[in-house]
Backbone and ligand atoms as CSV (ligand in chain L), in Angstrom:
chain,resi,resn,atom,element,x,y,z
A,1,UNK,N,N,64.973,8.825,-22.566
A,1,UNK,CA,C,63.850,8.757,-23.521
A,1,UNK,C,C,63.624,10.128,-24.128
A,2,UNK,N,N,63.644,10.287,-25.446
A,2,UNK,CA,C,63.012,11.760,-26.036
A,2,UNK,C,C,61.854,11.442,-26.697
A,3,UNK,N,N,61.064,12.325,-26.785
A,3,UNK,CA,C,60.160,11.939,-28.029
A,3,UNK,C,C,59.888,13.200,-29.011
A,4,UNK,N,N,59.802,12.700,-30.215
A,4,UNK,CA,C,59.965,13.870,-31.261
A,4,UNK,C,C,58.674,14.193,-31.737
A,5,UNK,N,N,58.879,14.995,-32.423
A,5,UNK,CA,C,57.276,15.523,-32.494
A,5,UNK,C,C,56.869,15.197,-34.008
A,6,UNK,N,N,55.436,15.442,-33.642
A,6,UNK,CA,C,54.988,14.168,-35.097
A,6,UNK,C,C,53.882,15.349,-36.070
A,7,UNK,N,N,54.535,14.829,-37.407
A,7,UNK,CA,C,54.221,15.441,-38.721
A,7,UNK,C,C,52.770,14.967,-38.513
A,8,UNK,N,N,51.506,15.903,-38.971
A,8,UNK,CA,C,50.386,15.622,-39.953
A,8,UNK,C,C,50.436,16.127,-41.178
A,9,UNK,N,N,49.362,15.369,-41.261
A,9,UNK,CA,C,48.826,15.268,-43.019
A,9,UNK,C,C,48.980,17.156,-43.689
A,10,UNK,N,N,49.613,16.975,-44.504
A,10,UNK,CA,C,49.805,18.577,-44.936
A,10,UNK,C,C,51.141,18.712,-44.601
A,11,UNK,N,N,52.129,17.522,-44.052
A,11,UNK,CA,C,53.071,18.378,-43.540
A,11,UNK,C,C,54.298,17.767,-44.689
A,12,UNK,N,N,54.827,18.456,-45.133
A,12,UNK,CA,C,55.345,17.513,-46.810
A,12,UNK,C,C,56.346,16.463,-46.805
A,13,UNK,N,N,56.982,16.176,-45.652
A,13,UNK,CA,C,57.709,15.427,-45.705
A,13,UNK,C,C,57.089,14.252,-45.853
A,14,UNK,N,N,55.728,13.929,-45.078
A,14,UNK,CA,C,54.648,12.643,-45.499
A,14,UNK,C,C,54.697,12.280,-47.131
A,15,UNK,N,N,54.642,13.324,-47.884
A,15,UNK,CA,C,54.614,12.744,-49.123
A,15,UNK,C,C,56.138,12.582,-49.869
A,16,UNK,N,N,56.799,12.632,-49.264
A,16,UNK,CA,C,58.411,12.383,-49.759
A,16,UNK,C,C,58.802,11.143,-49.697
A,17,UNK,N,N,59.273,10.120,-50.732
A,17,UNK,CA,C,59.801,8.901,-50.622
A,17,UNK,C,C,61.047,9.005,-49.909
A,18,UNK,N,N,61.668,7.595,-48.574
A,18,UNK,CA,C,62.419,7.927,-47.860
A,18,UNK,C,C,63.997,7.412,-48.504
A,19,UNK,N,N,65.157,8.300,-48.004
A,19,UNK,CA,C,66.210,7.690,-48.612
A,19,UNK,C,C,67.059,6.255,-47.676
A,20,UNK,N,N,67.258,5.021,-48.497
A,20,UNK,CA,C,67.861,4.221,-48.092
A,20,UNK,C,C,69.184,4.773,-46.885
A,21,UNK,N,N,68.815,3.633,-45.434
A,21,UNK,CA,C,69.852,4.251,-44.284
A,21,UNK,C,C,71.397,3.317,-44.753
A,22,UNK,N,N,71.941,2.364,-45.501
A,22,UNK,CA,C,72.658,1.570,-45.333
A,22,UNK,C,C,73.163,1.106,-44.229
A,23,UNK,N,N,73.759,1.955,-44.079
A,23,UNK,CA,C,74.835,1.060,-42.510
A,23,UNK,C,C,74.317,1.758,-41.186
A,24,UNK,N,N,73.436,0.846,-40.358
A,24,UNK,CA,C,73.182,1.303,-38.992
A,24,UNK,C,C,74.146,1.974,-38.023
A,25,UNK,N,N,74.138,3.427,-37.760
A,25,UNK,CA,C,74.948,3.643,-36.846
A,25,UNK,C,C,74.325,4.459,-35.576
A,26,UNK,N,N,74.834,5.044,-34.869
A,26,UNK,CA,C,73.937,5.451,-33.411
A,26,UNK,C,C,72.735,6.419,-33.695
A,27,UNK,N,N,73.126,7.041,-34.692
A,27,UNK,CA,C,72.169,8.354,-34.944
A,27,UNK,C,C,70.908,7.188,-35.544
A,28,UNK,N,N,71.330,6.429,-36.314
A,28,UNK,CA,C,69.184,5.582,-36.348
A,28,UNK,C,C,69.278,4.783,-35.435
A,29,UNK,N,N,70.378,4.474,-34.654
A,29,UNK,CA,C,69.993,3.671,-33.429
A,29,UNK,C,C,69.107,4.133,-32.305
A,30,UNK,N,N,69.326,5.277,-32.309
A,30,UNK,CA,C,68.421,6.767,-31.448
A,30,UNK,C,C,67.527,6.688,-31.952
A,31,UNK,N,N,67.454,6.882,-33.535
A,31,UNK,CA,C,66.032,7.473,-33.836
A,31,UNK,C,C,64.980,5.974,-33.816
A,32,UNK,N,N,65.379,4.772,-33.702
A,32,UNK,CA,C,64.403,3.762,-33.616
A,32,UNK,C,C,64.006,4.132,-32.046
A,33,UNK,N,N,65.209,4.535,-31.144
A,33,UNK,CA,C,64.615,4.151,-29.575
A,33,UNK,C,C,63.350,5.437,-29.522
A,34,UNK,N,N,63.594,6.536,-30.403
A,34,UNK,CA,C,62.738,7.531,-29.784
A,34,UNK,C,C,61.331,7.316,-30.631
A,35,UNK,N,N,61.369,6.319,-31.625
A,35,UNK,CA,C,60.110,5.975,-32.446
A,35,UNK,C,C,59.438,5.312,-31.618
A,36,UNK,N,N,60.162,3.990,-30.979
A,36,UNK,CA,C,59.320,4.058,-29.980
A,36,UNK,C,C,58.953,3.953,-28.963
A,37,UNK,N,N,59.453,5.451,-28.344
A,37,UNK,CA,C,58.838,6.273,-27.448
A,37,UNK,C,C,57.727,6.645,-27.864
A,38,UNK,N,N,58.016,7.273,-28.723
A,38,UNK,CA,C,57.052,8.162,-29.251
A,38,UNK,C,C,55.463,7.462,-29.882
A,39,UNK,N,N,55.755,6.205,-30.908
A,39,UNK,CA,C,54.963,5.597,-30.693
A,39,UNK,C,C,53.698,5.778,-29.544
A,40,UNK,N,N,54.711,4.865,-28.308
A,40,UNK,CA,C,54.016,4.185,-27.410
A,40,UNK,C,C,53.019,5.953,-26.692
A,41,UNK,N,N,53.817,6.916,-26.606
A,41,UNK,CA,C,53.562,7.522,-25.740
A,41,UNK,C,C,52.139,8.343,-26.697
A,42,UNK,N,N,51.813,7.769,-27.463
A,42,UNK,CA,C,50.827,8.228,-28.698
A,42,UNK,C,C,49.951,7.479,-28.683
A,43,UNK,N,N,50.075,6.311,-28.134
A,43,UNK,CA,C,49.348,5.340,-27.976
A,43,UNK,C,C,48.960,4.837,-29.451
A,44,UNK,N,N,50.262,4.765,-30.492
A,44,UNK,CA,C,50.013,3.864,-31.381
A,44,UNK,C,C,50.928,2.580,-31.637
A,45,UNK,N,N,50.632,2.290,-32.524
A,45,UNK,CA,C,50.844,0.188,-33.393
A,45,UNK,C,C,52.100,0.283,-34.103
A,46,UNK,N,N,52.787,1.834,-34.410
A,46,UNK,CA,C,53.355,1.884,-35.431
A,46,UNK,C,C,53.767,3.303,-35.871
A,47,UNK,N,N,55.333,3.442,-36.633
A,47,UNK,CA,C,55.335,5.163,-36.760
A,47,UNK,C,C,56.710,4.800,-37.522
A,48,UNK,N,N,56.555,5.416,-38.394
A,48,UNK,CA,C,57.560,5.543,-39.498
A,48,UNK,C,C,58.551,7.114,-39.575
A,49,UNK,N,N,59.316,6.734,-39.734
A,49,UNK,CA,C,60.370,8.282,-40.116
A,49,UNK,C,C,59.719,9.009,-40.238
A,50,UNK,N,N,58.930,9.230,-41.706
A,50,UNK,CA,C,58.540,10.708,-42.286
A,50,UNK,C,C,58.031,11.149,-41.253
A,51,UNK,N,N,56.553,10.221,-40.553
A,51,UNK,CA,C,56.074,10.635,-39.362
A,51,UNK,C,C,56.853,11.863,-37.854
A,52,UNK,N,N,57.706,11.633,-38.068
A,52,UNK,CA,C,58.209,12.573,-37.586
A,52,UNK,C,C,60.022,13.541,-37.381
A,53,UNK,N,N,59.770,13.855,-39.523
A,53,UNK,CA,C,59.951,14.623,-39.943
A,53,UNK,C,C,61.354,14.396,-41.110
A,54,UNK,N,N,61.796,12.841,-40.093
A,54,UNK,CA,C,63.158,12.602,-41.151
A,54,UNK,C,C,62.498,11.384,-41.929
A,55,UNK,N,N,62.961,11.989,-43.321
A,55,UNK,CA,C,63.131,10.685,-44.296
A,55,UNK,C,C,63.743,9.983,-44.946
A,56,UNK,N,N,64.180,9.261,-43.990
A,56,UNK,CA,C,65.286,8.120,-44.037
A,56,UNK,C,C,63.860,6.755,-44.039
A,57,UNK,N,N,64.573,5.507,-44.289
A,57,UNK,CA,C,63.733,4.103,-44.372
A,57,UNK,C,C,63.801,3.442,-42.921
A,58,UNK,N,N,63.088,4.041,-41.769
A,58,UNK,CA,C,63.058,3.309,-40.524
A,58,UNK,C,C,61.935,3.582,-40.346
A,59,UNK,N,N,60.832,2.475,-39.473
A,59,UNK,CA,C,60.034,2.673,-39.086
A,59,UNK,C,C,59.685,1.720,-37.875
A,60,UNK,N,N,59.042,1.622,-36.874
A,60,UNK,CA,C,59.009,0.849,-35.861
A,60,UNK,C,C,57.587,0.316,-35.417
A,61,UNK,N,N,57.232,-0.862,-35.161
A,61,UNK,CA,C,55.716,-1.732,-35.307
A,61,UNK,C,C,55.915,-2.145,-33.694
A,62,UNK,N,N,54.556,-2.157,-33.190
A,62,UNK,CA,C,54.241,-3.283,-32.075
A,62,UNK,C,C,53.090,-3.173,-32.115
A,63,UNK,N,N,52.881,-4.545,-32.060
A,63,UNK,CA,C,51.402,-5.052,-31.995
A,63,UNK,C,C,50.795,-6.410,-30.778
A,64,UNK,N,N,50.499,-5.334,-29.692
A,64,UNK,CA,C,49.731,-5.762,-28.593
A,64,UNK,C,C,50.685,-6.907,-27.432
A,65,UNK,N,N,50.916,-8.097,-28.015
A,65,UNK,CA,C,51.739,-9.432,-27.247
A,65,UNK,C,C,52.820,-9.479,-28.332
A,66,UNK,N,N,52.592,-9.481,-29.868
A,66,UNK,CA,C,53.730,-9.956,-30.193
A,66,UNK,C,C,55.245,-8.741,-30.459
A,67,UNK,N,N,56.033,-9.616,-30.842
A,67,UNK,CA,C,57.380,-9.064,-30.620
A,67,UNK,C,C,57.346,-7.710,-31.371
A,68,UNK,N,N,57.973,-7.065,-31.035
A,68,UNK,CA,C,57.908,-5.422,-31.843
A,68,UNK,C,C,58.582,-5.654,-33.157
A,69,UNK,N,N,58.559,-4.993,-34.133
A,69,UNK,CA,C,59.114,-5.261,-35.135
A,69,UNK,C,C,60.515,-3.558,-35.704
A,70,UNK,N,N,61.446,-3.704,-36.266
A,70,UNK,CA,C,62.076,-2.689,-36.403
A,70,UNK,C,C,62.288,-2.965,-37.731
A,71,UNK,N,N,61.742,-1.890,-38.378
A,71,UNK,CA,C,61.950,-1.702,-40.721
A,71,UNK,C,C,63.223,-0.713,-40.203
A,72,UNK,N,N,64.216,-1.544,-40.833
A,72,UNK,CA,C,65.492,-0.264,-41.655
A,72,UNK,C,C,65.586,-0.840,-42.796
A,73,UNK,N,N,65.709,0.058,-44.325
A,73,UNK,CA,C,65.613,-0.326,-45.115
A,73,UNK,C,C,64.866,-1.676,-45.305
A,74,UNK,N,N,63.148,-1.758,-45.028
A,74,UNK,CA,C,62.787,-2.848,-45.079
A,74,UNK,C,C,61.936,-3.046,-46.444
A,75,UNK,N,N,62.058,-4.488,-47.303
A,75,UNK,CA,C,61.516,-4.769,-48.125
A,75,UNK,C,C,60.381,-6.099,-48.190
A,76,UNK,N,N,59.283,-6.356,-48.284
A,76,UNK,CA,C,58.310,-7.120,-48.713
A,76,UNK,C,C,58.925,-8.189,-49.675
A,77,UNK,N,N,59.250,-9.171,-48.777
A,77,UNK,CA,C,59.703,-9.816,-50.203
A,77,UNK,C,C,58.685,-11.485,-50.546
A,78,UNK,N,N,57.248,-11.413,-49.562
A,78,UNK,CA,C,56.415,-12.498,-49.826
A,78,UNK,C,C,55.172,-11.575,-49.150
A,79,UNK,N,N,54.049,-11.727,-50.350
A,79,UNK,CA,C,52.421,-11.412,-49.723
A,79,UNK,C,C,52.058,-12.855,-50.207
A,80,UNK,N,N,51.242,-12.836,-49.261
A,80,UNK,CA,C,49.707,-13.906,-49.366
A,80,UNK,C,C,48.494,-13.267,-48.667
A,81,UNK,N,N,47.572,-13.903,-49.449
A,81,UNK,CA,C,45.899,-13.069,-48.737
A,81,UNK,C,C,46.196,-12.469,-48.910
A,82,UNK,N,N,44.721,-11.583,-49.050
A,82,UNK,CA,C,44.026,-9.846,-49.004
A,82,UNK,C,C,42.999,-10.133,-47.786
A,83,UNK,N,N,42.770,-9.133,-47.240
A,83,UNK,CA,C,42.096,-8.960,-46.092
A,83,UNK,C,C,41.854,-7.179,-46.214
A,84,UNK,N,N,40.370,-6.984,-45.559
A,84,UNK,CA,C,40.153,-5.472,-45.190
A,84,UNK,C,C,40.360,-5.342,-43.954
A,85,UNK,N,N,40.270,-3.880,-43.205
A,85,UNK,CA,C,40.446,-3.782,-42.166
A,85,UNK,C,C,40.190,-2.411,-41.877
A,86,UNK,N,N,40.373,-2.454,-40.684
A,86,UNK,CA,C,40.531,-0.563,-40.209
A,86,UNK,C,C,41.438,0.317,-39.936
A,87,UNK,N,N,41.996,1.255,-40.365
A,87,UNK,CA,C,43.334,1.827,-39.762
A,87,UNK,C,C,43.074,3.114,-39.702
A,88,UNK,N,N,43.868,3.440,-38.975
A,88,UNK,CA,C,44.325,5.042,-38.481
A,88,UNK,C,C,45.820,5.741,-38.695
A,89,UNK,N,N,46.188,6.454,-38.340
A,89,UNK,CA,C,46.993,7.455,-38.497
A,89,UNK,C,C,47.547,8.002,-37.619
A,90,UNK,N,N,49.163,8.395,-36.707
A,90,UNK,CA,C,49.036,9.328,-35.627
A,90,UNK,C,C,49.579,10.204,-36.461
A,91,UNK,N,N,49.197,10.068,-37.653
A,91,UNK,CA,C,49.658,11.635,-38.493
A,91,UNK,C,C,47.724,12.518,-39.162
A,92,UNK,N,N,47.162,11.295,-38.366
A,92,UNK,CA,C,45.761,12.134,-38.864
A,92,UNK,C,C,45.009,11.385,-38.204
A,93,UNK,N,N,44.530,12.083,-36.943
A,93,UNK,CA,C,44.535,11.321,-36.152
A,93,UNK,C,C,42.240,11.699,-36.045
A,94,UNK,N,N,41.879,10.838,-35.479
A,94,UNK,CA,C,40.873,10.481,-35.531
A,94,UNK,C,C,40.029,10.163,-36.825
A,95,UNK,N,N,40.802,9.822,-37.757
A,95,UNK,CA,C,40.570,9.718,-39.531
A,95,UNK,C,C,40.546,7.928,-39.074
A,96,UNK,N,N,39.356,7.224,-40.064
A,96,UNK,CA,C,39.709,6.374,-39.868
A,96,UNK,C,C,39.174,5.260,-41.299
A,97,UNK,N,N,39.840,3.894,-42.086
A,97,UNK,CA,C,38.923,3.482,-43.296
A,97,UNK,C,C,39.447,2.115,-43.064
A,98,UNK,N,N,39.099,1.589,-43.790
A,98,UNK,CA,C,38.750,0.209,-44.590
A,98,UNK,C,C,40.036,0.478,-45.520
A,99,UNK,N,N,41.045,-0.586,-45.226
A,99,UNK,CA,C,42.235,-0.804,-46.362
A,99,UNK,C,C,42.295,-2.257,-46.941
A,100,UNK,N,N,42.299,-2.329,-47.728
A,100,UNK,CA,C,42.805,-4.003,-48.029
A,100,UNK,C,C,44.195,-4.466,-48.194
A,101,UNK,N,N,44.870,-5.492,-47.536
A,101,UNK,CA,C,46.448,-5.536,-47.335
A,101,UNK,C,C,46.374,-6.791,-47.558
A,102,UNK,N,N,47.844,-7.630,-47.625
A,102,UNK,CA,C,47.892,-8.966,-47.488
A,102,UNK,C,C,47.389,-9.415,-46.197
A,103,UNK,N,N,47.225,-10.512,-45.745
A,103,UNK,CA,C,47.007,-11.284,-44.947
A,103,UNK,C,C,48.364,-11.564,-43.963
A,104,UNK,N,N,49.257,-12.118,-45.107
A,104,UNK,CA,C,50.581,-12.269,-44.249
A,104,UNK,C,C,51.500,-11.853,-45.417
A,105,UNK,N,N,52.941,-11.168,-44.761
A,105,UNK,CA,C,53.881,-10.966,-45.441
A,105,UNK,C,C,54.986,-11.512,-44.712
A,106,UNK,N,N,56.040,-11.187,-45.285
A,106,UNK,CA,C,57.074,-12.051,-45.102
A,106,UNK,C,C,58.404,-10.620,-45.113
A,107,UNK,N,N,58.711,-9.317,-44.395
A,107,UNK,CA,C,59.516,-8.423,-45.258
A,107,UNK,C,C,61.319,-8.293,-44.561
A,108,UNK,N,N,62.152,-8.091,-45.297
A,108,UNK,CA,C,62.991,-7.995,-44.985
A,108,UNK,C,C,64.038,-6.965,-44.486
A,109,UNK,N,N,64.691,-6.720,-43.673
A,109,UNK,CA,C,64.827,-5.646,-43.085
A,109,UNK,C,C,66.147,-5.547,-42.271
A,110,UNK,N,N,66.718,-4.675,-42.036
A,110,UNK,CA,C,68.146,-4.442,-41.264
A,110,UNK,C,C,68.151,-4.811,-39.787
A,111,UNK,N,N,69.149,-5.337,-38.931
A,111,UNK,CA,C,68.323,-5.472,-37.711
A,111,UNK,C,C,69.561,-4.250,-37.262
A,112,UNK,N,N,69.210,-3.838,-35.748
A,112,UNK,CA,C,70.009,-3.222,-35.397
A,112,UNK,C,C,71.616,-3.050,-35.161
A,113,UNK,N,N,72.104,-4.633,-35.543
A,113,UNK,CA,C,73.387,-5.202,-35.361
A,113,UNK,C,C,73.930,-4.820,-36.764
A,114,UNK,N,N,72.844,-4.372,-37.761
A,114,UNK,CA,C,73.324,-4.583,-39.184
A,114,UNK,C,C,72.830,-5.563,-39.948
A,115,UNK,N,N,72.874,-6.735,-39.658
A,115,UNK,CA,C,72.406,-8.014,-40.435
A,115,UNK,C,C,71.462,-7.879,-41.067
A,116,UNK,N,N,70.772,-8.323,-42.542
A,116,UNK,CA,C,69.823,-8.190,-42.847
A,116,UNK,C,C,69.014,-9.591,-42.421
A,117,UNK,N,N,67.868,-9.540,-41.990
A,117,UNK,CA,C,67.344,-10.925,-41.475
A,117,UNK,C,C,65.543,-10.495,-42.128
A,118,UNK,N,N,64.733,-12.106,-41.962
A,118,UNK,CA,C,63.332,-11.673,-42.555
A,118,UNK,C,C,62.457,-11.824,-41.255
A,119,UNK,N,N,61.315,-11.361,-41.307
A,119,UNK,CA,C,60.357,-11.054,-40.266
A,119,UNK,C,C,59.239,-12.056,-40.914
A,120,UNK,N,N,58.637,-12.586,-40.505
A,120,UNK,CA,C,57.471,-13.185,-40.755
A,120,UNK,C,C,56.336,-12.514,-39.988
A,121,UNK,N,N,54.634,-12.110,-40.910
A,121,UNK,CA,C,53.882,-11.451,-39.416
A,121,UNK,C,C,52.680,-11.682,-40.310
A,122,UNK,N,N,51.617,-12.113,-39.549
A,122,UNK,CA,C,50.126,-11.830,-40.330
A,122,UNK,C,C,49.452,-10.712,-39.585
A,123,UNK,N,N,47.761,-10.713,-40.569
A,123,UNK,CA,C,46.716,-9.990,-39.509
A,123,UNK,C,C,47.265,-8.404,-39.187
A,124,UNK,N,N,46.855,-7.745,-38.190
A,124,UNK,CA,C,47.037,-6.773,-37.722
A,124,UNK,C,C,48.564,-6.363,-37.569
A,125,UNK,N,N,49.783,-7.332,-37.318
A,125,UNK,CA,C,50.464,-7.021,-37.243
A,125,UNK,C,C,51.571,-6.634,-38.743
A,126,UNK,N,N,50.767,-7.770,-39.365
A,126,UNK,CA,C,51.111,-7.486,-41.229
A,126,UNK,C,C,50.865,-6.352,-41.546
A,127,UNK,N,N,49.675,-5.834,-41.166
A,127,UNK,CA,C,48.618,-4.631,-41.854
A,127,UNK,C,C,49.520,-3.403,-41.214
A,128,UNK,N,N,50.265,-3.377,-39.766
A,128,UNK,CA,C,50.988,-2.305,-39.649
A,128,UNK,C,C,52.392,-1.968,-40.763
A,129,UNK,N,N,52.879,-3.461,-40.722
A,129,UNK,CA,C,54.164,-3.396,-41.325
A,129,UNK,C,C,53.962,-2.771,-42.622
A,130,UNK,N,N,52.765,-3.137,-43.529
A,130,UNK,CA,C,52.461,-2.616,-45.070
A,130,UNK,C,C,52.387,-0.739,-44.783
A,131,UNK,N,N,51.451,-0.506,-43.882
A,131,UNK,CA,C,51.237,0.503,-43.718
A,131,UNK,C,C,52.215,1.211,-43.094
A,132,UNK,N,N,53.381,1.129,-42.069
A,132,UNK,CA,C,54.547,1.873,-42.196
A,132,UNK,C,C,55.924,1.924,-43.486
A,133,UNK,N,N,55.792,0.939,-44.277
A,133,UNK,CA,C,56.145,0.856,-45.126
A,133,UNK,C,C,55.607,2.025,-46.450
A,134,UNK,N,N,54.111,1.953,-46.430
A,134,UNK,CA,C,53.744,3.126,-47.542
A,134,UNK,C,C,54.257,4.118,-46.982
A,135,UNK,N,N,54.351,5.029,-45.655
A,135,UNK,CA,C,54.675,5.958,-45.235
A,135,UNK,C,C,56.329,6.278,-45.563
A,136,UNK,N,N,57.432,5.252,-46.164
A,136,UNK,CA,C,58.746,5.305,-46.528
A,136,UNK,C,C,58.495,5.678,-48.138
A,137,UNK,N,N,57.605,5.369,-48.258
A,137,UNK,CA,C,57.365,5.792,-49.736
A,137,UNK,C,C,56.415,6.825,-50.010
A,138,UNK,N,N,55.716,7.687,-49.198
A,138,UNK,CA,C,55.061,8.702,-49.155
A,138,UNK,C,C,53.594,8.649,-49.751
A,139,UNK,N,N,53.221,7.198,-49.040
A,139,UNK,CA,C,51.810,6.851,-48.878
A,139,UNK,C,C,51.256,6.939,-47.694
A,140,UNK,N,N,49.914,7.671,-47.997
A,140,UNK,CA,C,49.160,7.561,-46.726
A,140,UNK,C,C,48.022,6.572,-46.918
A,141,UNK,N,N,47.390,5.881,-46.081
A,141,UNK,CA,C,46.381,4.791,-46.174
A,141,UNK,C,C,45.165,5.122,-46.494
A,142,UNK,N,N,44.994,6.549,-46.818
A,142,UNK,CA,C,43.707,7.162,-47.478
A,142,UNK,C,C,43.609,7.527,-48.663
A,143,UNK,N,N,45.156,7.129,-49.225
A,143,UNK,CA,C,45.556,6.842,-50.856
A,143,UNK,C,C,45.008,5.215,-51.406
A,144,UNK,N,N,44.766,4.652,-50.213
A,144,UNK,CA,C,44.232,2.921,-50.572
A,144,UNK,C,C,43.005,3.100,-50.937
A,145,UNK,N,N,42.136,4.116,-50.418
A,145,UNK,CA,C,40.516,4.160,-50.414
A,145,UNK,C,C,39.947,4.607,-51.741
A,146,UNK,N,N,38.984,4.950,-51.545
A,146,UNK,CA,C,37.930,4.997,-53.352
A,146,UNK,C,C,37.636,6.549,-52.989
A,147,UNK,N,N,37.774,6.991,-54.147
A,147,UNK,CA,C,38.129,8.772,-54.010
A,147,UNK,C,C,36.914,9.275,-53.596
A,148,UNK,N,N,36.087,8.843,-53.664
A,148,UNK,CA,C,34.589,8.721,-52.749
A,148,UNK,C,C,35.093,9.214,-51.252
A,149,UNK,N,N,35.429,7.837,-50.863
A,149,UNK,CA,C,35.551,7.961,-49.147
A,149,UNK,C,C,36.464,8.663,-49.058
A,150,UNK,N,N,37.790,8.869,-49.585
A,150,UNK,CA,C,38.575,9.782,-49.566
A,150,UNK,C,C,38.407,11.440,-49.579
A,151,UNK,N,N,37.654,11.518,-50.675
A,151,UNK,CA,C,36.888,12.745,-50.518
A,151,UNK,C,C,36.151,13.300,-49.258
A,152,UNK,N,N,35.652,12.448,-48.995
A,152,UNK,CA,C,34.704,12.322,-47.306
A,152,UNK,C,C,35.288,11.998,-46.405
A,153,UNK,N,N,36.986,11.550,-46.049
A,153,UNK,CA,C,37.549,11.757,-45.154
A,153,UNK,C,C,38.491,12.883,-44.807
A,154,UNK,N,N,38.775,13.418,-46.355
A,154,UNK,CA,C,39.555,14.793,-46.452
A,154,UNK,C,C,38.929,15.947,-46.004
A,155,UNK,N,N,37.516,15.844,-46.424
A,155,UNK,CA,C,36.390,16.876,-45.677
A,155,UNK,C,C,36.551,16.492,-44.649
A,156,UNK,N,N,36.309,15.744,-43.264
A,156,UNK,CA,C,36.247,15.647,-42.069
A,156,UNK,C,C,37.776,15.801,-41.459
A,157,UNK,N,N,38.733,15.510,-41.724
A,157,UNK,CA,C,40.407,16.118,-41.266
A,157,UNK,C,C,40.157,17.336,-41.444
A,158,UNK,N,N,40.129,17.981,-42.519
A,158,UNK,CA,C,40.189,19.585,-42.998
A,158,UNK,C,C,39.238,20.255,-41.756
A,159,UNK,N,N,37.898,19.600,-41.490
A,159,UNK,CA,C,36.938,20.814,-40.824
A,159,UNK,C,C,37.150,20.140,-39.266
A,160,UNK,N,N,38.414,19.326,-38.960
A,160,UNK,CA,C,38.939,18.875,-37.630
A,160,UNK,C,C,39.973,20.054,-37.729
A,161,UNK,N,N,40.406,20.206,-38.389
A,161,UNK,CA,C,41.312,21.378,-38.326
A,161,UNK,C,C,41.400,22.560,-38.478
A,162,UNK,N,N,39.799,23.223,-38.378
A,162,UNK,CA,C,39.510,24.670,-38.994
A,162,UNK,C,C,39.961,25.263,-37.445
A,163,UNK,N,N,41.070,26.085,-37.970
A,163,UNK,CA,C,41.420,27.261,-36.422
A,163,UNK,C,C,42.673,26.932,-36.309
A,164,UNK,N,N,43.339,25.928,-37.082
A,164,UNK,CA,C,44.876,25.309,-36.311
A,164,UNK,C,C,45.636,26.041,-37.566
A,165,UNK,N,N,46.934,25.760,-37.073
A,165,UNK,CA,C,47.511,26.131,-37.873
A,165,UNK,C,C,49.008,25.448,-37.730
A,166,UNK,N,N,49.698,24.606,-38.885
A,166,UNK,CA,C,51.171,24.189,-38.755
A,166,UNK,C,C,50.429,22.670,-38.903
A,167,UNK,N,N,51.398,22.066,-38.833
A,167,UNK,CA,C,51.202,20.450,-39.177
A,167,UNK,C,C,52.444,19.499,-38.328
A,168,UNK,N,N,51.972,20.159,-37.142
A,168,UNK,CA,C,53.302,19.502,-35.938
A,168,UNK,C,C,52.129,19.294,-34.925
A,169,UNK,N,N,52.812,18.315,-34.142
A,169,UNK,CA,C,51.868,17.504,-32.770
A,169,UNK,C,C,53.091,17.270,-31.802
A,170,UNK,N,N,52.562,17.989,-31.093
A,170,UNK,CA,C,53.934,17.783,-29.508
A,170,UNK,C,C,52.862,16.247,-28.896
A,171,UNK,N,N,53.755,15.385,-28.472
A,171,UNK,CA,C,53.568,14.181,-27.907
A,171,UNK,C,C,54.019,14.481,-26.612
A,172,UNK,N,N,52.338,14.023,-25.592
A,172,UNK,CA,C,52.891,13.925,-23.997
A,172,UNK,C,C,53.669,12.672,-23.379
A,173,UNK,N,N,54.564,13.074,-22.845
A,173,UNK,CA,C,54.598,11.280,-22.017
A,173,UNK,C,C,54.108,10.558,-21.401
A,174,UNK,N,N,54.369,9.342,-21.884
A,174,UNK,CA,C,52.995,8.083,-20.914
A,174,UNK,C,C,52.903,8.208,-19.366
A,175,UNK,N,N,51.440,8.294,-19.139
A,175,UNK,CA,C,51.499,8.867,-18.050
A,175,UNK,C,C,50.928,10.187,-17.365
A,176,UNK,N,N,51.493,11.125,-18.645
A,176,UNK,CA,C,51.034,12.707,-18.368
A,176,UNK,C,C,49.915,13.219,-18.643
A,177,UNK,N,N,49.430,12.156,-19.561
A,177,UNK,CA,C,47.902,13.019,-19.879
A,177,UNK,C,C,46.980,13.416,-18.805
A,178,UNK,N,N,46.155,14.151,-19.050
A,178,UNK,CA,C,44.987,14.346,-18.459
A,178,UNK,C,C,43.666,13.403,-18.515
L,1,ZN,ZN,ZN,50.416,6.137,-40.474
């Protein structure tokens, strides 16, 4: 198990659209297993490439009981419903808003064998897939909000961060915290 260390907000590769992986070979076969590690050991739903640092189109979902989900080169190719909700960030982390997403999507995606196959997912587990998906395209979910709240969440990250310096997060392993 490795786990890599994870970009915040400010850190530029977040805003870089990611380049298509075509053909699965060991090197993103690694980098899905250490997403999620890393993920889990973050204690999040979800974590996309840029997140920590390469931008390539992989990103990796689990949500609670159901099956984990793996985006390589993944595309949306059915929304239904809008729904709001709440989300977070382990690239900005105690930030939190109101997004509106589909309800259910339908997206398509590489599996690890290569094959391209489709995922079906609603609810919370939809709302991750959209939202690691903006992150391949160098969206953050506080680009969804009304420049209002945005404004007022950029103030509260910024004065979470008065004294730090760099836009890297070493991840402990599950287990190690305090
Ligand atoms: Zn995120």
């Amino acid at each position: 198990m490795s786990l890599r260390t994870i970009h915040l907000l400010g850190s530029p590769v977040l805003r870089e659209v990611a380049t298509p992986v075509g053909t699965v070979d060991s090197e993103i076969r690694q980098l899905v297993e250490d997403l999620f590690d890393t993920m889990r050991a973050d204690d999040g739903i979800g974590l996309a490439a840029n997140q920590v640092g390469i931008a390539q189109r992989v990103a990796v979902a689990e949500v609670s009981d159901e099956p984990s989900v793996i985006l390589i080169d993944p595309v949306i190719v059915e929304r239904e419903g809008k729904v709001k909700g709440e989300e977070g960030c382990l690239s900005i982390p105690d930030i939190f808003g109101d997004v509106e997403r589909a309800q259910r999507v339908v997206v398509e995606t590489t599996a690890l064998e290569g094959e391209r196959i489709r995922v079906e997912a609603t609810d919370l587990r939809a709302r991750v897939i959209q939202h690691e998906i903006d992150h391949l395209d160098g969206i953050i979910f506080l680009d969804h909000l009304s420049p209002l709240k945005r404004r007022m969440l950029m103030k509260k990250w910024k004065k979470s961060r008065k004294g730090m310096t760099g836009y890297l997060k070493q991840v402990s392993p599950v287990g190690a915290k305090g």
